[in-house]
N, C-alpha and C positions, 0 to 999 in steps of 0.2 A: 427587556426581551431576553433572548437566550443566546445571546450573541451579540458580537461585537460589530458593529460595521464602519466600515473605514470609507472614506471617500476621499478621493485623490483632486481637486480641482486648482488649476493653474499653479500645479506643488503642492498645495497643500495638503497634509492627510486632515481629516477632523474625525472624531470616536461618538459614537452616537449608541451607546444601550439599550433606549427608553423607546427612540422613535427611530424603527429602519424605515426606509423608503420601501417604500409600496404602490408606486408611482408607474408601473409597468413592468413588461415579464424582460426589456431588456435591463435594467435596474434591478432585478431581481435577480434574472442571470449573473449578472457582475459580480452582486453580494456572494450568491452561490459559489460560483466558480472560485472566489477568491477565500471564501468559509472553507470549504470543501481542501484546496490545495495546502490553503496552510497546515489546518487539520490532518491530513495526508502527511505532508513534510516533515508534523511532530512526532507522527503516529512512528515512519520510519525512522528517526530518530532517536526515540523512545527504549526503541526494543532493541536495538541492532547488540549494542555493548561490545566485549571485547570477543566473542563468538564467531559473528559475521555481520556481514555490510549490509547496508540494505539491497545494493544489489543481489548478493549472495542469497539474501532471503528471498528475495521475489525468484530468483532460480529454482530453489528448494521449494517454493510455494506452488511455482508451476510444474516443477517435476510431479508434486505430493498430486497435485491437481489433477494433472495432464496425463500421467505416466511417463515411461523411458520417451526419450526427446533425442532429436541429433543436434551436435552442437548447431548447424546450420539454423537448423528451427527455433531454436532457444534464441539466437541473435537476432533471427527475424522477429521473434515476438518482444523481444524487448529492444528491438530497436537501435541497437548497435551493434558495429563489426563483427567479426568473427575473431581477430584477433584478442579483441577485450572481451568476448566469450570466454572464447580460451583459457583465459588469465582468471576467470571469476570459477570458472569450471576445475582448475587446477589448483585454483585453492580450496576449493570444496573435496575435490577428492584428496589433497592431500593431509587436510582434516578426519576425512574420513566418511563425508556427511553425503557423498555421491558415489558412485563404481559408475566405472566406463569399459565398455565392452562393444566390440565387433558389433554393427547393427548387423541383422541376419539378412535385411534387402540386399543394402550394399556394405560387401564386406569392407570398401573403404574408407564407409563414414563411420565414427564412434558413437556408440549408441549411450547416454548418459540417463544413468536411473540414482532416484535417492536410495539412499540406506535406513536402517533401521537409527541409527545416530543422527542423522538429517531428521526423519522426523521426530524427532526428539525433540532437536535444537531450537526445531519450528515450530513445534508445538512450545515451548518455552517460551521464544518471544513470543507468540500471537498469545500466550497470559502475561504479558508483560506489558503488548499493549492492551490490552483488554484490562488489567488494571489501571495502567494509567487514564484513560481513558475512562472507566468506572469511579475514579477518583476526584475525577473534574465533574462528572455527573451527578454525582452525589452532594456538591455542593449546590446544587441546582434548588429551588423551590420546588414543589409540584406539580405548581401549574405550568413552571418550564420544561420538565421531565416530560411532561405530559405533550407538550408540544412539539419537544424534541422529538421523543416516539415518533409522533404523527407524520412530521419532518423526513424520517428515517425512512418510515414505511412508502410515501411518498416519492425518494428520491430512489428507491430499489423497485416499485414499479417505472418510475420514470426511463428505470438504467436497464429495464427488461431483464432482472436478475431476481 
C-alpha cells in the first residue's frame, strides 16, 4: 500500500505494507493520526536548516497567512507563553524576517508583521518541503500516487480546508 503502518500491541511495534487494517474508522483513525504526525514531524524537520526553527516558521507562516499579529495572539495560536513568544519573535526580528511596531489599538501591545525577507525565508523552506516531499512521491508507483491524491483530497475536505 502507500504506507507504512505500525501497530503497537502489548510493546510490540509490527510493519505491515501490504495489508493495513480496515477493520474500522477507529483503526483507521489511529493509522491516520499517527501517518499524518510523523509526516508532519519530518516535513518540519526537513526545511527548518540553519535559517529558522520550525517554530519560527510556523510564526512567519501565520504572520504571511494572518497578517500583523500581537505577540499575545501569536502565543495563543500556538499555544505557548508569551515569554517563548517573545524569544521566537526576537529572533525573527533580529534576523530581520519580522518588524515590530506600536499596534495602533493599543499602543502598549507590539504589533508583529513579516517582512519582505521573512517571506522569502518561507517561501524557501515550504520548496524545500515540497521537494522533499515530491521526492518520496515520486518513488511511489501509480497506482499509489493515484491513491495518495485521493487520500490528500479526502483529508482536506475532512479538515474543512
Amino acid at each position: 500500500m502507500l504506507s507504512i503502518f505500525r501497530r503497537r500491541k502489548a510493546g510490540v511495534t509490527t510493519t505491515d505494507t501490504q495489508n493495513p487494517r480496515t477493520t474500522g474508522p477507529d483503526s483507521l483513525a489511529i493509522d491516520l493520526r499517527t501517518a499524518v504526525m510523523r509526516t508532519s514531524r519530518r516535513l518540519r524537520v526537513e526545511a527548518t536548516g540553519d535559517a529558522i526553527t520550525p517554530g519560527q516558521y510556523t510564526v512567519l507562516a501565520l504572520l504571511n497567512g494572518n497578517g500583523p499579529s500581537t505577540l499575545r495572539a501569536l502565543a495563543e495560536s500556538e499555544h505557548v507563553q508569551a515569554p517563548s513568544m517573545t524569544r521566537i519573535v526576537n529572533a525573527l526580528a533580529d534576523q530581520g524576517f519580522v518588524s515590530r511596531a506600536a499596534n495602533p489599538d493599543d499602543g502598549r501591545q507590539v504589533r508583529v508583521d513579516i517582512t519582505d525577507a521573512g517571506r522569502a525565508v518561507l517561501a524557501e523552506a515550504r520548496n524545500q518541503r515540497t521537494a522533499w516531499l515530491a521526492q518520496r512521491v515520486a518513488g511511489l508507483s501509480d497506482e499509489d500516487r493515484q491513491i495518495l491524491s485521493r487520500a490528500a483530497h479526502i483529508m482536506q475536505e475532512m479538515s474543512g480546508t
